[in-house]
TITOR-195069 format. One record per residue (C-alpha): residue number from 0; z negated, x negated, y negated. Coordinates in steps of 0.5 Angstrom, whole numbers, plus 2048, in hexadecimal, padded with zeros to 3 digits. Each point is the difference from the previous one (the first is absolute). Example, Ala and Ser with C-alpha at 12.3 -4.5 7.8 and 13.67 -1.06 7.14 Angstrom:
   voti    zz    xx    yy
      0   7F0   7E7   809
      1   802   7FE   7F9
//
This chain:
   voti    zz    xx    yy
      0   800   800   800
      1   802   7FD   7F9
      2   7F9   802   7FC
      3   7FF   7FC   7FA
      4   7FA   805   7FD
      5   7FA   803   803
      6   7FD   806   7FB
      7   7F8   800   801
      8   7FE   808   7FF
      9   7F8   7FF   7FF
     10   7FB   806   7FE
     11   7FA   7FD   800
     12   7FA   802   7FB
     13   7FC   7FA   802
     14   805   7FB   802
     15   800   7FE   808
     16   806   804   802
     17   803   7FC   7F9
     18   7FD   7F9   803
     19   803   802   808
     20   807   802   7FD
     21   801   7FA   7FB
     22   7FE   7FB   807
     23   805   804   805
     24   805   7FF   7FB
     25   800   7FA   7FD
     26   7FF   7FD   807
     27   807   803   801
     28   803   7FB   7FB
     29   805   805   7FD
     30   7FF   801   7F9
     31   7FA   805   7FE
     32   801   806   7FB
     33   7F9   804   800
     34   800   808   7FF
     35   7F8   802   7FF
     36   800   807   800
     37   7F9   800   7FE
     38   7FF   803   7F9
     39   807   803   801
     40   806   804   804
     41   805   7FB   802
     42   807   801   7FD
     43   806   802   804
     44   802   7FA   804
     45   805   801   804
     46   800   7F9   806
     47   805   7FE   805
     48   802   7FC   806
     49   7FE   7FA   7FC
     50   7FB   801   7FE
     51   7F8   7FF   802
     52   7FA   805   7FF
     53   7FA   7FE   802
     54   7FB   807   7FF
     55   7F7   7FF   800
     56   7FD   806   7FE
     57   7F8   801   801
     58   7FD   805   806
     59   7FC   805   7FD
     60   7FB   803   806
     61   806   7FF   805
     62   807   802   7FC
     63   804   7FC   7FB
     64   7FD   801   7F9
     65   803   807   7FE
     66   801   7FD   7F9
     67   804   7FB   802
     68   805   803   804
     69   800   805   7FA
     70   802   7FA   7FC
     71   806   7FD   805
     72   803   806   800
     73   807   7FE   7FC
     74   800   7FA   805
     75   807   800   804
     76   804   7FC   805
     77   806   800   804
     78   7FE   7FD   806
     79   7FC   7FB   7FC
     80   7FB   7FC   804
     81   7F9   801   7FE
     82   7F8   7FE   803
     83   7FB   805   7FF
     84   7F8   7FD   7FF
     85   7FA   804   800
     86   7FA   7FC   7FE
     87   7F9   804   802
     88   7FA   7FF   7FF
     89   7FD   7FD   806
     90   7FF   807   805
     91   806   803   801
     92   807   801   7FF
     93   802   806   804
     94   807   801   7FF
     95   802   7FE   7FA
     96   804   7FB   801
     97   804   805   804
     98   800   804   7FA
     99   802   7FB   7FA
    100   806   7FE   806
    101   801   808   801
    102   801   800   7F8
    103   804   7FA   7FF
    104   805   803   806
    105   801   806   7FC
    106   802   7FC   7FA
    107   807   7FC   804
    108   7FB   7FB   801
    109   800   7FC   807
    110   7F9   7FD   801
    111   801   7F9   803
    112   7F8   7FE   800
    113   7FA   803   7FF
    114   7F8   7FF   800
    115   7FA   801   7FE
    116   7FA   7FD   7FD
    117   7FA   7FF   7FE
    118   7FE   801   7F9
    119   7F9   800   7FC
    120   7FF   807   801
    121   7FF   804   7F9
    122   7F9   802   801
    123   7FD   7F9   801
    124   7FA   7FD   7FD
    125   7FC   7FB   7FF
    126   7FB   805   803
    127   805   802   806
    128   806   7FB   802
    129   805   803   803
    130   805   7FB   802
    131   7FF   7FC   7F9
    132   804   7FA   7FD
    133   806   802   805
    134   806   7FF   801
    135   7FD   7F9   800
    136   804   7FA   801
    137   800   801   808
    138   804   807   7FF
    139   804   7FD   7FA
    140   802   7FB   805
    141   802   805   805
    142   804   804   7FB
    143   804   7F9   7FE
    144   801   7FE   808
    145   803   808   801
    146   804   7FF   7F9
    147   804   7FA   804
    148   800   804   806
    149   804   805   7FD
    150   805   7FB   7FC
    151   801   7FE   806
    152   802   806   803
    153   804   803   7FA
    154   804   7F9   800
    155   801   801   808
    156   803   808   800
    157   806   802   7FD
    158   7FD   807   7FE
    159   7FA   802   7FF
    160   7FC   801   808
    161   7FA   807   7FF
    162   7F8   7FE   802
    163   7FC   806   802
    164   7F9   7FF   7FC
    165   7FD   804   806
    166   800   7FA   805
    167   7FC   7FC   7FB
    168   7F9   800   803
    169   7FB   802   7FB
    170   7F9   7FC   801
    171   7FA   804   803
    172   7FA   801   7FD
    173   7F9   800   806
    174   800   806   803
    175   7F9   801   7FE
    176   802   7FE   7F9
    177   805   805   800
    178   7FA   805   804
    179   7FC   7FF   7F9
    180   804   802   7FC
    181   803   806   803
    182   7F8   803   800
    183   801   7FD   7F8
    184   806   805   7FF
    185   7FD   805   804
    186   7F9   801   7FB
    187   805   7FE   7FA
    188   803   808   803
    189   7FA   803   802
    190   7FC   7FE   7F9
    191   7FB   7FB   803
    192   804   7FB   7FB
    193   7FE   800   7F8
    194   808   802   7FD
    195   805   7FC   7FF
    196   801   7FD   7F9
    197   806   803   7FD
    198   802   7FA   7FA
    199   7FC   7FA   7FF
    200   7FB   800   7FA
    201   7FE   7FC   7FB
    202   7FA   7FD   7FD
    203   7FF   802   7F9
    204   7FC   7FA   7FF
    205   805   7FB   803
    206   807   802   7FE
    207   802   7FC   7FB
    208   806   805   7FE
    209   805   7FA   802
    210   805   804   803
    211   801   7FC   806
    212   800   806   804
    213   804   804   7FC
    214   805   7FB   801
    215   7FE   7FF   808
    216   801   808   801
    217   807   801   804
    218   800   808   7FE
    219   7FD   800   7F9
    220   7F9   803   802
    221   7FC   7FC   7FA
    222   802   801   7F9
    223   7FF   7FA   7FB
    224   7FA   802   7FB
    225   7FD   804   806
    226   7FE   7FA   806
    227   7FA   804   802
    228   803   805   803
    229   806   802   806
    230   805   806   801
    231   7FE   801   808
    232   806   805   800
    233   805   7F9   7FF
    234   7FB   7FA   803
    235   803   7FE   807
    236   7F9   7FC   801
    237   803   7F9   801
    238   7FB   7FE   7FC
    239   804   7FA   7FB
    240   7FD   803   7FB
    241   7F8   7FD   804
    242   804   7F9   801
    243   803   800   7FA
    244   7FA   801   7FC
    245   7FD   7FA   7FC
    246   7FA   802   7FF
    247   7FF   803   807
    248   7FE   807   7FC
    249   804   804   805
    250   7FF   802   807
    251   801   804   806
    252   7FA   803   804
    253   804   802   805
    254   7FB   802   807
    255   807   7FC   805
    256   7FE   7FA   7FD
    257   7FA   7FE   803
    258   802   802   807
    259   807   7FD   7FF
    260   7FD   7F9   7FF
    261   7FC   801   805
    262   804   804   806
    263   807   7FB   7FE
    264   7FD   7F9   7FF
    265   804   7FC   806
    266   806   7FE   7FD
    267   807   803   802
    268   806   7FB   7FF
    269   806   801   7FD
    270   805   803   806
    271   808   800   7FF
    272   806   801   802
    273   808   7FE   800
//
């Protein structure tokens, strides 16, 4: 295949899908043009053939973030080769990464490689790590090896040859790990557990009115001039806002915290496919 640039397409409030894509792509040695959706819908871009699209969303309780996809949606291929990455938060995937190669087919785009990995999770704390500090240079290192692997792969095909994202093999969590927190989801369901927050909160005394979360928010929940407060009907809870907060004036006592880092603190590998 002559391809010549790869296109990154990247929706990621907190920056890990952004880091994984940006080590896929630059291991390829194609010419890198990056496309962050973040902040904003991506503009109509057709592809063709020659052209390369590597795609990292993050997972939000088991699906692609559904504001990413929303932001994708005037993406278009014509049999263009694609990867589809999924980071998550160190718990489970589910069938995301099916999901965004589902999502990329419907758009004429073929997925040549797809992957999953882990990525800080949105509610990690000093207090509760969950899989803090990742992807760290281990998972970069195997991000970049699976960027190779795929030059490689393109260099030797003449089209562009379709994975199927359900053979990738997710980690698993302990069973009593899983067990726990089934009984969590079960008490959350029948009241035992206090409600679940629904927007991140500001301490008064703490904000500094800097407007860092203004600008760190992807859906315009934070109005400049007014930090202290959220709009819970637009907050999607990634929680950039928290980890973007210089003062550390912003949290989010979400009751999944605590179990999480407790329930999934063995570390899951990066798993691929090509």
């Amino acid at each position: 295949m002559n391809i010549t640039v790869c296109t990154t397409v990247v929706f990621s409030p907190t920056g890990t899908s952004r880091v994984v894509a940006r080590a896929v792509a630059s291991a390829t040695g194609y010419t890198v043009r990056p496309v962050d959706v973040t902040y904003r819908q991506a503009d109509v871009q057709a592809f063709g053939r020659d052209d390369l699209l590597v795609v990292a969303v993050p997972v939000y309780g088991g699906h692609v973030a559904p504001t990413a996809l929303q932001r994708m949606q005037e993406l278009q291929g014509d049999g263009t080769p694609a990867v589809a990455i999924v980071v998550y938060g160190n718990r489970a995937y589910e069938g995301a990464l099916v999901q965004l190669s589902e999502f990329l087919a419907g758009r004429g785009f073929v997925t040549v490689a797809a992957g999953a990995f882990v990525g800080e999770h949105s509610y990690s704390s000093a207090r509760y790590p969950i899989a803090a500090g990742r992807p760290d240079e281990a998972d970069l290192a195997v991000a970049r090896e699976w960027g190779v692997a795929l030059r490689r792969k393109l260099d030797a095909a003449a089209t562009p040859e379709a994975v199927d994202a359900s053979r990738v093999c997710e980690p698993q969590s302990p069973l009593l790990s899983k067990q726990h927190f089934a009984e969590f989801i079960v008490s959350l369901q029948q009241g035992k557990v206090s409600p679940l927050p629904v927007a991140p909160t500001t301490a008064p005394d703490r904000c500094t009115h800097c407007g860092c979360c203004v600008e760190r928010c992807p859906v315009g929940a934070i109005t400049a001039g007014d930090e202290l407060h959220t709009d819970a009907s637009l907050c999607i809870k990634c929680c950039a806002c928290v980890k973007g907060c210089p003062a550390g004036a912003r949290s989010f006592a979400t009751p999944f915290a605590p179990v999480l880092s407790q329930c999934f603190d063995e570390r899951k590998p990066p798993v691929t496919i090509v």
